[in-house]
Structure formats: C-alpha cells, structure tokens
PQR file of N, CA, C, O and H, with PARSE charges and radii, in Angstrom:
ATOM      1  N   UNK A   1       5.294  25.621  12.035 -0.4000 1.5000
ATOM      2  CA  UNK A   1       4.094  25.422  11.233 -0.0000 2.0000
ATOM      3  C   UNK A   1       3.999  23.940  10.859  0.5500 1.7000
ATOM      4  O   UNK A   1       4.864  23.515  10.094 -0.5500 1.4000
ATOM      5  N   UNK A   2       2.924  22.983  11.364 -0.4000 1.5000
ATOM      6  CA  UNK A   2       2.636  21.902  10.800 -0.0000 2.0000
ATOM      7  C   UNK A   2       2.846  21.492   9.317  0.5500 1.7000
ATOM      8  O   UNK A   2       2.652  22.244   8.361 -0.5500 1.4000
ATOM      9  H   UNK A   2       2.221  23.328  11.986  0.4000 1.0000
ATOM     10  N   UNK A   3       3.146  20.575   9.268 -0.4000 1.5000
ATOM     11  CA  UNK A   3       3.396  20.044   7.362 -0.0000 2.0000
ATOM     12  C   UNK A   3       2.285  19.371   7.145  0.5500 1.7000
ATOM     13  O   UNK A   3       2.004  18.464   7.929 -0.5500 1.4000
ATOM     14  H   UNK A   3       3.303  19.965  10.044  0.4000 1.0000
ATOM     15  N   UNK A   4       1.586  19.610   6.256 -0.4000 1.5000
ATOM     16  CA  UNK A   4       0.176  18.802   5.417 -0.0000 2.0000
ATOM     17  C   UNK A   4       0.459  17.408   4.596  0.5500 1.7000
ATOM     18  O   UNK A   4       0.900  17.295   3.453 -0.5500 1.4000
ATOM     19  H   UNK A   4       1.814  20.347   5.619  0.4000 1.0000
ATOM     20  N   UNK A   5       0.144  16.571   5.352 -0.4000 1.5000
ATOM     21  CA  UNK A   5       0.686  15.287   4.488 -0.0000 2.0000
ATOM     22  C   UNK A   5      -0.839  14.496   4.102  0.5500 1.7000
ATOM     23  O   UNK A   5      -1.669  14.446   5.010 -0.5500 1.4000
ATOM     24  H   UNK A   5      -0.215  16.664   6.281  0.4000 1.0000
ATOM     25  N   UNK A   6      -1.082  14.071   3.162 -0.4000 1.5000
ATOM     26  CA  UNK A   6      -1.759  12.885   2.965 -0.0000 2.0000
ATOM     27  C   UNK A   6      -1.707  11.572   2.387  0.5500 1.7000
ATOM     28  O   UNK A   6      -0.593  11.183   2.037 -0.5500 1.4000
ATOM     29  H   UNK A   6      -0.407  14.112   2.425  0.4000 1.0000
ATOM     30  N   UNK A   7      -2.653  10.843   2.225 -0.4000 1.5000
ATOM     31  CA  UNK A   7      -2.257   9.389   1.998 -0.0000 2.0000
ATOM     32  C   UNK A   7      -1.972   9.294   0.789  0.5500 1.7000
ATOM     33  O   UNK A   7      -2.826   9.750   0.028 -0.5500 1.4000
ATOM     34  H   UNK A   7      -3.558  11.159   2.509  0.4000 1.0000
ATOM     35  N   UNK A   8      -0.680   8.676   0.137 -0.4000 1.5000
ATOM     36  CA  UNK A   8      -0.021   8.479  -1.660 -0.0000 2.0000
ATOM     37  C   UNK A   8       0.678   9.606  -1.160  0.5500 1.7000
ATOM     38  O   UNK A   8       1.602   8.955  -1.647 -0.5500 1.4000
ATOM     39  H   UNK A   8       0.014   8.306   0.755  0.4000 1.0000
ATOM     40  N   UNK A   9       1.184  10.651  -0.676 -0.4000 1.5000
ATOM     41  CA  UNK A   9       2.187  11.422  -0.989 -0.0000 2.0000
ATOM     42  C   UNK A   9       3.710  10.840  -0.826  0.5500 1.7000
ATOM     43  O   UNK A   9       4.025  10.059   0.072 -0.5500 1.4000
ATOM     44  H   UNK A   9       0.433  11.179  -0.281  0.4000 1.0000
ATOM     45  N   UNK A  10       4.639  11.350  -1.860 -0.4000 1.5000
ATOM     46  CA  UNK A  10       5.898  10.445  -1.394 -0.0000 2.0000
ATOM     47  C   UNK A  10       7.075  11.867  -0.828  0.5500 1.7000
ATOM     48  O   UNK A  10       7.397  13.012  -1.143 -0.5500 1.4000
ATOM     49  H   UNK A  10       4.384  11.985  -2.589  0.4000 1.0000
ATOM     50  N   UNK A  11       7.338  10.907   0.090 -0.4000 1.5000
ATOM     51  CA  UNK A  11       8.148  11.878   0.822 -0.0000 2.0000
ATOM     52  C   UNK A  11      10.072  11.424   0.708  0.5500 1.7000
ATOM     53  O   UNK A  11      10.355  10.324   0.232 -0.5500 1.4000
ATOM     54  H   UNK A  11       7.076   9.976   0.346  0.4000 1.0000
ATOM     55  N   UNK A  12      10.524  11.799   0.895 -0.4000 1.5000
ATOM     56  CA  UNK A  12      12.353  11.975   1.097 -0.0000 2.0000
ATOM     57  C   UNK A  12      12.507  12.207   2.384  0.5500 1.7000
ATOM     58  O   UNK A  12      12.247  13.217   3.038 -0.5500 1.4000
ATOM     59  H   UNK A  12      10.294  12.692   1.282  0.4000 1.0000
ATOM     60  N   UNK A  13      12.921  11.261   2.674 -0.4000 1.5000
ATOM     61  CA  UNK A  13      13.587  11.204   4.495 -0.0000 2.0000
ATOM     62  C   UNK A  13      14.562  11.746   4.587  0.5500 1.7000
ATOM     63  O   UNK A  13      15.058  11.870   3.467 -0.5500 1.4000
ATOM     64  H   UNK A  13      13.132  10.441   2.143  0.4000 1.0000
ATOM     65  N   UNK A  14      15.520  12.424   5.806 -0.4000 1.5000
ATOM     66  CA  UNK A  14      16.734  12.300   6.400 -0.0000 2.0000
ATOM     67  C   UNK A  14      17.471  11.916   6.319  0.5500 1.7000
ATOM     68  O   UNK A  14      18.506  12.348   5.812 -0.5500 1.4000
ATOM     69  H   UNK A  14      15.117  12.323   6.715  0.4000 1.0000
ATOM     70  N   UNK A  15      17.165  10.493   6.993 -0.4000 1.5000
ATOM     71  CA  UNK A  15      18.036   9.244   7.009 -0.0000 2.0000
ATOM     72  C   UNK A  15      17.852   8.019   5.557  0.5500 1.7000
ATOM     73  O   UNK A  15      16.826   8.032   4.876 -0.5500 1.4000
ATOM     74  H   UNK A  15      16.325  10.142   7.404  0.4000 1.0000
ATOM     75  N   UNK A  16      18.988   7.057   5.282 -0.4000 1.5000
ATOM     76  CA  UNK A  16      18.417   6.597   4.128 -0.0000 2.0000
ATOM     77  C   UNK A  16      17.748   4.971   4.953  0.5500 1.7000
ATOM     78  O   UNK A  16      18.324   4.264   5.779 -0.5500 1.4000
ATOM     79  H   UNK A  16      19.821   7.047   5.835  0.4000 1.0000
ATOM     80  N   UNK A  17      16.884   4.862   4.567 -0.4000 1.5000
ATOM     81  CA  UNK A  17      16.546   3.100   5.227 -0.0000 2.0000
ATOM     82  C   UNK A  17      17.679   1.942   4.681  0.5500 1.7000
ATOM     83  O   UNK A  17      18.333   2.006   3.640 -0.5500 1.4000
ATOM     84  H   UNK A  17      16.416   5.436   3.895  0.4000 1.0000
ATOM     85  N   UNK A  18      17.703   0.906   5.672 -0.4000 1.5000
ATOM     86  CA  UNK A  18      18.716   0.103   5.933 -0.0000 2.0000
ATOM     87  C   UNK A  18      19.226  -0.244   4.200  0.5500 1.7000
ATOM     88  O   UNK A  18      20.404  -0.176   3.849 -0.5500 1.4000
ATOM     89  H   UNK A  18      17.172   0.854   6.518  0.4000 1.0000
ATOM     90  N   UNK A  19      18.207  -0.574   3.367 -0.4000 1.5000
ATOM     91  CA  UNK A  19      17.988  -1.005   2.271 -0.0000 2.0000
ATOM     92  C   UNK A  19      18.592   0.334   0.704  0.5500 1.7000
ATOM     93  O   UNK A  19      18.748   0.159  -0.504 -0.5500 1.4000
ATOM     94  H   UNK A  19      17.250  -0.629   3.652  0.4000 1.0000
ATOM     95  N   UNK A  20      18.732   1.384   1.490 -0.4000 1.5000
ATOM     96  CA  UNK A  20      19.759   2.628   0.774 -0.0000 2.0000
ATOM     97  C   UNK A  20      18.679   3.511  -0.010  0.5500 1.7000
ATOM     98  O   UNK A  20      19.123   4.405  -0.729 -0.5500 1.4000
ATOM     99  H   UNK A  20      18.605   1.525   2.472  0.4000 1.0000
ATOM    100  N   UNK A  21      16.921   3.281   0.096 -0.4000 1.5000
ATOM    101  CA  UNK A  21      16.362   4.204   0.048 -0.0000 2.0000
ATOM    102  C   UNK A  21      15.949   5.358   0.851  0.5500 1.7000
ATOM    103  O   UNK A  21      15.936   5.239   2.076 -0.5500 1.4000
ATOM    104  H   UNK A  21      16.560   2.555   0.681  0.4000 1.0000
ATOM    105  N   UNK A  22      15.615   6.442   0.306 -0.4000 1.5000
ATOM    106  CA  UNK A  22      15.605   7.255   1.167 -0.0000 2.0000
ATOM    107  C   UNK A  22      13.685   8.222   0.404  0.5500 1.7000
ATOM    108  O   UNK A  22      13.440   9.420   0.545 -0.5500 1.4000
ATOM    109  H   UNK A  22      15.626   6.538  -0.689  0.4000 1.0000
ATOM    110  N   UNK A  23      13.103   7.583  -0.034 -0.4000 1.5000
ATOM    111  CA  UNK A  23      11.356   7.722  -0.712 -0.0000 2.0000
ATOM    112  C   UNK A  23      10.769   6.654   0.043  0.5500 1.7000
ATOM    113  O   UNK A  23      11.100   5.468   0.056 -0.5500 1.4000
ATOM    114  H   UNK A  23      13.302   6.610  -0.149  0.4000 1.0000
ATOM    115  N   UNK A  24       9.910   7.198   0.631 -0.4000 1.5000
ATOM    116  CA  UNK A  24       8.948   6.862   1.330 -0.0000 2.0000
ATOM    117  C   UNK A  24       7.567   7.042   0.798  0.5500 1.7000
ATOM    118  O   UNK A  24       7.318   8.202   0.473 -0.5500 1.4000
ATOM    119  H   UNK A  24       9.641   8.161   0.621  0.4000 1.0000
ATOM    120  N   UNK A  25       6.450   6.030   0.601 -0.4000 1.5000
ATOM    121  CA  UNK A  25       5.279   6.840   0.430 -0.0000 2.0000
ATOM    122  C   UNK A  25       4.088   6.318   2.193  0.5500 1.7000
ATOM    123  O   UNK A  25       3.940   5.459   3.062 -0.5500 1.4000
ATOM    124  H   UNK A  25       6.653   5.087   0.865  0.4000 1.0000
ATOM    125  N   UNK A  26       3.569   7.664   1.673 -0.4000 1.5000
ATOM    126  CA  UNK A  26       2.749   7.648   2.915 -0.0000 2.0000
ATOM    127  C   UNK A  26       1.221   6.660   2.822  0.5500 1.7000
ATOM    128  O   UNK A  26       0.278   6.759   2.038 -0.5500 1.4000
ATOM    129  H   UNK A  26       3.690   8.361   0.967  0.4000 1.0000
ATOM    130  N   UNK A  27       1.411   5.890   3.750 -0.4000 1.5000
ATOM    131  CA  UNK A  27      -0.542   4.838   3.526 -0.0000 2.0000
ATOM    132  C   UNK A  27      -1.436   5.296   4.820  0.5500 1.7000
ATOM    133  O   UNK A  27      -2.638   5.042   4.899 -0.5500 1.4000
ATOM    134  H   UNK A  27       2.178   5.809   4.388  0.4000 1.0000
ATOM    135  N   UNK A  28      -0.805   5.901   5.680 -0.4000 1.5000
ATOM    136  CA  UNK A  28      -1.715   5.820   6.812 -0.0000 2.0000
ATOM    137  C   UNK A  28      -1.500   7.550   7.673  0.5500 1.7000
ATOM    138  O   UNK A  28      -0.501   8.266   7.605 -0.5500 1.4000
ATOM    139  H   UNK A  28       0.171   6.107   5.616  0.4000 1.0000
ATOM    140  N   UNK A  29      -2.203   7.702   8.085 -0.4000 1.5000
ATOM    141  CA  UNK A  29      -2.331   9.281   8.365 -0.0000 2.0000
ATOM    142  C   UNK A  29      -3.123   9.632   9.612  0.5500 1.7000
ATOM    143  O   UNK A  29      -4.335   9.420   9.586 -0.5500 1.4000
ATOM    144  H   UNK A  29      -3.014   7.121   8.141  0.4000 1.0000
ATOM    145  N   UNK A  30      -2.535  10.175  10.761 -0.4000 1.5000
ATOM    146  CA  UNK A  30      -3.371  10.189  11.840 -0.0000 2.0000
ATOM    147  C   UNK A  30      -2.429  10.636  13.134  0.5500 1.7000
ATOM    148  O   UNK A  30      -1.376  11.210  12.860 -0.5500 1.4000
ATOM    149  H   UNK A  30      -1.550  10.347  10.782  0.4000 1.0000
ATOM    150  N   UNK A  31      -2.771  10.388  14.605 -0.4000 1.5000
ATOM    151  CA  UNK A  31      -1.498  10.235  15.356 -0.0000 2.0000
ATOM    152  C   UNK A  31      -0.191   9.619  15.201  0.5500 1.7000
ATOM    153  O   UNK A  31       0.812  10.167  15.658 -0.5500 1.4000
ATOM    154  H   UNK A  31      -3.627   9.922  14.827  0.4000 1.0000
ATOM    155  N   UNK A  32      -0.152   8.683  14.678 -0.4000 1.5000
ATOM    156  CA  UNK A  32       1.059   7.685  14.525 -0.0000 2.0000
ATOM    157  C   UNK A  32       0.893   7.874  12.101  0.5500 1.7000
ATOM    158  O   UNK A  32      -0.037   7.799  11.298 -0.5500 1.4000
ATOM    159  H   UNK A  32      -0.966   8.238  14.307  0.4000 1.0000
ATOM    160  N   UNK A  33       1.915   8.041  12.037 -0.4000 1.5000
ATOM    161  CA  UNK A  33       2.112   8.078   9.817 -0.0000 2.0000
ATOM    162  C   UNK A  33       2.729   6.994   9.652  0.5500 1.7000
ATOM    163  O   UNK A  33       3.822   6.754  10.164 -0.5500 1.4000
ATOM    164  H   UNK A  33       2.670   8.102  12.690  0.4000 1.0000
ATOM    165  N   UNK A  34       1.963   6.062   8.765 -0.4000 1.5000
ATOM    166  CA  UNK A  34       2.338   5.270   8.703 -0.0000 2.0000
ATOM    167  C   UNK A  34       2.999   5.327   6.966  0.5500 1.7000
ATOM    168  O   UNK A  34       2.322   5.797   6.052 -0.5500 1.4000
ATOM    169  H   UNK A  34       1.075   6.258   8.349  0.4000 1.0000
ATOM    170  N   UNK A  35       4.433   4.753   6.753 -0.4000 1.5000
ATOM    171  CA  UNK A  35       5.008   4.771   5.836 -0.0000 2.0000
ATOM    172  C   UNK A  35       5.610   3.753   4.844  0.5500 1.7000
ATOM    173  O   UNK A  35       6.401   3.084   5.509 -0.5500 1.4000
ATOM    174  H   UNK A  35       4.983   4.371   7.496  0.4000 1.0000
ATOM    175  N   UNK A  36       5.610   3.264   3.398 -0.4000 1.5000
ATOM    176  CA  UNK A  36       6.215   2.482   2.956 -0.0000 2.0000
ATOM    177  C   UNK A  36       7.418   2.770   2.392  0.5500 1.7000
ATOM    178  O   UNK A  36       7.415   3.670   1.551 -0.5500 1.4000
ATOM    179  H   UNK A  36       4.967   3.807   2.858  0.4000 1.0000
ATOM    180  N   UNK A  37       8.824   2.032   2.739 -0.4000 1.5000
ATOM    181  CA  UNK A  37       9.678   2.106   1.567 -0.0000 2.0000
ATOM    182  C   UNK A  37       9.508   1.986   0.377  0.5500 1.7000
ATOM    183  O   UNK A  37       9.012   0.883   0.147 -0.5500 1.4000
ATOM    184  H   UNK A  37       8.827   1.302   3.422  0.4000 1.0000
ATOM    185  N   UNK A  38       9.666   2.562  -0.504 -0.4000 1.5000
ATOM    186  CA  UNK A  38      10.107   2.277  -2.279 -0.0000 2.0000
ATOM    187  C   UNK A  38      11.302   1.432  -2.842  0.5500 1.7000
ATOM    188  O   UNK A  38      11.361   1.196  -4.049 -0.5500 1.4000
ATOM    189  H   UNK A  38      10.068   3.458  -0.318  0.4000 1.0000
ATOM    190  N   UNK A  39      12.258   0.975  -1.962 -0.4000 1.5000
ATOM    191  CA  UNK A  39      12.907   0.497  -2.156 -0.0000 2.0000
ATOM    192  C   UNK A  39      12.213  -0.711  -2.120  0.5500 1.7000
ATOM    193  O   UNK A  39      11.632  -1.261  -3.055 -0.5500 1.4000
ATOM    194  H   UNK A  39      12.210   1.166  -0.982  0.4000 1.0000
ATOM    195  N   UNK A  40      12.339  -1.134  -0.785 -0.4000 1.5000
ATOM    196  CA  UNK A  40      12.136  -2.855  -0.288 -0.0000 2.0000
ATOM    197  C   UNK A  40      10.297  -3.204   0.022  0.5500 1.7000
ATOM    198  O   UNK A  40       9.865  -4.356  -0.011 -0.5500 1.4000
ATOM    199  H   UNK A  40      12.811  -0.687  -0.026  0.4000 1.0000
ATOM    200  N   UNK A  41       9.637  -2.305   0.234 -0.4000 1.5000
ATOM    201  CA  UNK A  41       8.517  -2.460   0.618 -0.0000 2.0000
ATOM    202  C   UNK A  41       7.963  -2.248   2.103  0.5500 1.7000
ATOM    203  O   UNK A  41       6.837  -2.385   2.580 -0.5500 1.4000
ATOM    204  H   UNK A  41       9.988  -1.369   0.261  0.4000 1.0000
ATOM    205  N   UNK A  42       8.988  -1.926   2.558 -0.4000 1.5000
ATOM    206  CA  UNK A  42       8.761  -2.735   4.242 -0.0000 2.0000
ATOM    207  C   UNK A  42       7.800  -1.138   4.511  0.5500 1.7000
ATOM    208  O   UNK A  42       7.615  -0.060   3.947 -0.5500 1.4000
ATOM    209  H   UNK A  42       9.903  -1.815   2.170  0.4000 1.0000
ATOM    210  N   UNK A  43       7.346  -1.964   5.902 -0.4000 1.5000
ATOM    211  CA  UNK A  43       6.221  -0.553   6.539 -0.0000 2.0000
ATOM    212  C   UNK A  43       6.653  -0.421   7.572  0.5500 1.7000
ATOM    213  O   UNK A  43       7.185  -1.358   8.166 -0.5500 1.4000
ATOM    214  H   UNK A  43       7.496  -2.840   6.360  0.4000 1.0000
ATOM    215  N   UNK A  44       6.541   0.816   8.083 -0.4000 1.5000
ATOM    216  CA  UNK A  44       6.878   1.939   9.354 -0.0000 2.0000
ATOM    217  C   UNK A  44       6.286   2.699  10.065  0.5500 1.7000
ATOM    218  O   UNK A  44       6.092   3.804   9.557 -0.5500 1.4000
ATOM    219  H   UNK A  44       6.109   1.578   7.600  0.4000 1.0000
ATOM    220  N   UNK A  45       5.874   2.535  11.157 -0.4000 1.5000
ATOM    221  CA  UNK A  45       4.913   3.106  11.716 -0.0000 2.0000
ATOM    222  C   UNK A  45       5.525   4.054  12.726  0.5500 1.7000
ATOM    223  O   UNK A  45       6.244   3.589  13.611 -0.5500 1.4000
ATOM    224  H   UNK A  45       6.031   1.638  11.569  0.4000 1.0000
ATOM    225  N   UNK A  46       5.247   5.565  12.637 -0.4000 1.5000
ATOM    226  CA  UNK A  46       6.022   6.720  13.652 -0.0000 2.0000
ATOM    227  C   UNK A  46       5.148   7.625  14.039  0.5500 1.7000
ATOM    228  O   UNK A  46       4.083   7.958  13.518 -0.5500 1.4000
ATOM    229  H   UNK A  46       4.663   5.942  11.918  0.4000 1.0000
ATOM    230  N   UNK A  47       5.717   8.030  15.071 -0.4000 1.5000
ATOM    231  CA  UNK A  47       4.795   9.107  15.800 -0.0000 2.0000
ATOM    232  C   UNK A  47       5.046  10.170  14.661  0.5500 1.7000
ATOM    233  O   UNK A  47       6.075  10.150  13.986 -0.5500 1.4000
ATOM    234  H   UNK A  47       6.581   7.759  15.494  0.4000 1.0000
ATOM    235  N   UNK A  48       3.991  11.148  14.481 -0.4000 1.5000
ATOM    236  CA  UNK A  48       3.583  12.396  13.618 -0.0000 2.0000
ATOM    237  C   UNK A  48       5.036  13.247  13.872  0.5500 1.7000
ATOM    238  O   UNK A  48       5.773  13.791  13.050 -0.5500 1.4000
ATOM    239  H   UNK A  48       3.155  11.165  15.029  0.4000 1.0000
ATOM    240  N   UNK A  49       5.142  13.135  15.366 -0.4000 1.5000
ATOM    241  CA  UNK A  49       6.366  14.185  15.715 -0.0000 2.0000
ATOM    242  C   UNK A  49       7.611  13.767  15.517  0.5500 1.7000
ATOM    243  O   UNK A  49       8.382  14.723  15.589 -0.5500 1.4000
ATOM    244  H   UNK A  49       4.543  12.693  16.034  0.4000 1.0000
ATOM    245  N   UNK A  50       8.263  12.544  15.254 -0.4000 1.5000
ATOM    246  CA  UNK A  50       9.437  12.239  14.871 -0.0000 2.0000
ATOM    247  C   UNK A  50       9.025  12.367  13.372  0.5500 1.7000
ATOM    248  O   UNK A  50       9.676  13.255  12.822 -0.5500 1.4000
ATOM    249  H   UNK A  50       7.636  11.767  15.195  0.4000 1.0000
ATOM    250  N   UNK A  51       8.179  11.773  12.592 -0.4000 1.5000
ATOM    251  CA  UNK A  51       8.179  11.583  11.177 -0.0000 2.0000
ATOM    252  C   UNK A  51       8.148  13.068  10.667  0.5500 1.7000
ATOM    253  O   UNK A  51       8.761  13.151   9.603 -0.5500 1.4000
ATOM    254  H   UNK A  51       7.650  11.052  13.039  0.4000 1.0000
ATOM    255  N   UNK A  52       7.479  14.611  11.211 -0.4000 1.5000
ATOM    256  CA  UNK A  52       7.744  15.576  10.941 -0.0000 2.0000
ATOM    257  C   UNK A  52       8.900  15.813  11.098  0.5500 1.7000
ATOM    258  O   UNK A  52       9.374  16.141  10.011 -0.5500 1.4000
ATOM    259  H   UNK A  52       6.981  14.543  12.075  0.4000 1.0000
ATOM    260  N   UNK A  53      10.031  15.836  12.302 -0.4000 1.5000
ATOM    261  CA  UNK A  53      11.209  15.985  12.189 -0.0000 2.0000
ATOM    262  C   UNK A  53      12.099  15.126  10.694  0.5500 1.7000
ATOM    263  O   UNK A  53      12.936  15.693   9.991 -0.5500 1.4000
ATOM    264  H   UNK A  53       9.646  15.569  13.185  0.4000 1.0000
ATOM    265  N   UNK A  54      11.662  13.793  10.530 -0.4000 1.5000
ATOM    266  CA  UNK A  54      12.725  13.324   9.767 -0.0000 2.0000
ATOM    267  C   UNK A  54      12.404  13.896   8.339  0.5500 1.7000
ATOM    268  O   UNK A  54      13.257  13.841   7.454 -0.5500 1.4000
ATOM    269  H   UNK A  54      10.982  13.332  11.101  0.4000 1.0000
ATOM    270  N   UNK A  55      10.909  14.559   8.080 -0.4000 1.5000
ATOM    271  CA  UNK A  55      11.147  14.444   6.566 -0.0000 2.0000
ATOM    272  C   UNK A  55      12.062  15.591   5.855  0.5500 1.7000
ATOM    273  O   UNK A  55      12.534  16.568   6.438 -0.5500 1.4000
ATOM    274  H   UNK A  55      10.216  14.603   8.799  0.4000 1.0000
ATOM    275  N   UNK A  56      12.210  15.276   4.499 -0.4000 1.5000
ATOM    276  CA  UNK A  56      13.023  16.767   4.413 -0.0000 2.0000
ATOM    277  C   UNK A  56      12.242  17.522   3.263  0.5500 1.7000
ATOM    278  O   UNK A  56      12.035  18.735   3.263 -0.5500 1.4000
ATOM    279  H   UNK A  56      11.827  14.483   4.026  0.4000 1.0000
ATOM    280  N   UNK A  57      11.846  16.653   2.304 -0.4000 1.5000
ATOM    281  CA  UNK A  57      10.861  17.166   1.524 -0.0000 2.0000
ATOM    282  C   UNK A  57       9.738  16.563   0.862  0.5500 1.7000
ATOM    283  O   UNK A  57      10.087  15.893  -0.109 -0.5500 1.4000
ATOM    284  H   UNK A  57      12.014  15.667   2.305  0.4000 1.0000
ATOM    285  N   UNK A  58       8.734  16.582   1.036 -0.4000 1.5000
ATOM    286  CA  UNK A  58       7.309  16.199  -0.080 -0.0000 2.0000
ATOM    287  C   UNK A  58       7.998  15.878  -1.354  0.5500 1.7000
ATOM    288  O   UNK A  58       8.988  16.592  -1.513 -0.5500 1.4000
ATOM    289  H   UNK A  58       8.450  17.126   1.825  0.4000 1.0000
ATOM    290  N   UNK A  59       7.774  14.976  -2.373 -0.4000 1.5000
ATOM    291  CA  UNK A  59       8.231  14.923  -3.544 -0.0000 2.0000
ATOM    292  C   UNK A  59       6.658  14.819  -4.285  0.5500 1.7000
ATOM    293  O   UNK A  59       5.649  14.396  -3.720 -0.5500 1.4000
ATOM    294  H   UNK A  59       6.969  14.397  -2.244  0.4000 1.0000
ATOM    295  N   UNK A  60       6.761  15.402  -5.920 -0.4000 1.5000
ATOM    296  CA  UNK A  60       5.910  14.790  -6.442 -0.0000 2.0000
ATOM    297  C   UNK A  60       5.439  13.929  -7.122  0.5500 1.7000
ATOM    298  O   UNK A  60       6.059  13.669  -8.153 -0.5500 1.4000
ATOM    299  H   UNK A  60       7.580  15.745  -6.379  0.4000 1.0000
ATOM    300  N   UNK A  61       3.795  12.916  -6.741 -0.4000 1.5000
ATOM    301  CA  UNK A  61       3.745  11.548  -7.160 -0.0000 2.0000
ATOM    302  C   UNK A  61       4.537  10.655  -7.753  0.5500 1.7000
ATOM    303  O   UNK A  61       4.942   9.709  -7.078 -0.5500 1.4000
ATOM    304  H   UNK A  61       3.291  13.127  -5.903  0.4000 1.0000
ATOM    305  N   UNK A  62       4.881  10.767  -9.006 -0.4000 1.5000
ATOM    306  CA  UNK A  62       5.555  10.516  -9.707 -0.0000 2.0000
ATOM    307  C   UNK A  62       7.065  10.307 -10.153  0.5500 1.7000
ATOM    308  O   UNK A  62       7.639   9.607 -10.986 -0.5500 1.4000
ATOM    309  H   UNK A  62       4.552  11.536  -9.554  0.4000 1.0000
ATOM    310  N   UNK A  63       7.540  11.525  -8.925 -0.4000 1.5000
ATOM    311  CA  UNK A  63       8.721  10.970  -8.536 -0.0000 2.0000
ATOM    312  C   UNK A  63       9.617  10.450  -8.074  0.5500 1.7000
ATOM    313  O   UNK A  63      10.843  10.524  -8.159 -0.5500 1.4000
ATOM    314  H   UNK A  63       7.073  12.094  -8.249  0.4000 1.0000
ATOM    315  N   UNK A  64       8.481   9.557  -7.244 -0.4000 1.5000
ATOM    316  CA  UNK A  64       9.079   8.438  -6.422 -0.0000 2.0000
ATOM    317  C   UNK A  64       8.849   7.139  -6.536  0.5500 1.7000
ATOM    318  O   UNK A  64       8.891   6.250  -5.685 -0.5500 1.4000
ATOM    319  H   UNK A  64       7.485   9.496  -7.175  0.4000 1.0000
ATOM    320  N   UNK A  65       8.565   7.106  -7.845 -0.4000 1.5000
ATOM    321  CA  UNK A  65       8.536   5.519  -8.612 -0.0000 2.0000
ATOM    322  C   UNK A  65       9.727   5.453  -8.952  0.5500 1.7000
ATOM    323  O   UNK A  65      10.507   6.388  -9.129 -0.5500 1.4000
ATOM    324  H   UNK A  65       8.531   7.827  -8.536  0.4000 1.0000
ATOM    325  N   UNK A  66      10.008   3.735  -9.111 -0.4000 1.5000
ATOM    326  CA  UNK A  66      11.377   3.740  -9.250 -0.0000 2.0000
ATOM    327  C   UNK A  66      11.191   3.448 -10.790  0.5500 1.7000
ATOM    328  O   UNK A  66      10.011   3.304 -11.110 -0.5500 1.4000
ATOM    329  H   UNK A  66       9.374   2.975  -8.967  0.4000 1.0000
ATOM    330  N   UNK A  67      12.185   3.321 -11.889 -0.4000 1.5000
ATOM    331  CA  UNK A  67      12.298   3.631 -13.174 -0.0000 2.0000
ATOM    332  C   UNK A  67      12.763   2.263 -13.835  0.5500 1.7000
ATOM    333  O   UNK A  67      12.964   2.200 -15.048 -0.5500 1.4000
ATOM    334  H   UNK A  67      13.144   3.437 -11.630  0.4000 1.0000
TER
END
C-alpha cells in the first residue's frame, strides 16, 4: 500500500544522515521527494521508490523541530 506524504511533513529515516540526524522534512513531492535535513539543512533528492523504502515513520509537525 502506497504511503501518503505531503509537503511540511517530517519524516524519520532508516538510516541516520552523515551529520547524525535522522528527521527529515519533506519540500518537494512528485516522481523524485525531495527532502531536507533538520539537522544540517542540506537537500536530497530520491526516487519515490527508494524514499518509500527508507522511511520508517511520518512524525508529527512539531516533532521534528529541534528544541
């Protein structure tokens, strides 16, 4: 079953990025999801079908600001 993502949702990856986050929020939505770290800022651009494999869970808004 497809996962429903849209743009501002923050997601929890798999893997943690080089930088030891592992919140992502989503800016771009389409064939290719495009993603920002919360940690460092940096952007990521992945095919729909790897970025469905890596995520592990939707988080909500708010909980993926850092504090």
């Amino acid at each position: 079953m497809p996962l429903e993502f849209s743009t501002g949702d923050v997601v929890q990856m798999r893997k943690p990025h080089a930088c030891g986050s592992d919140r992502w929020r989503i800016y771009r939505v389409g064939a290719d999801i495009g993603i920002r770290c919360l940690g460092c800022g940096r952007r990521v651009m992945l095919p729909r079908r790897k970025f469905e494999r890596g995520v592990r869970r939707v988080l909500p808004g708010d909980e993926g600001e850092p504090t």
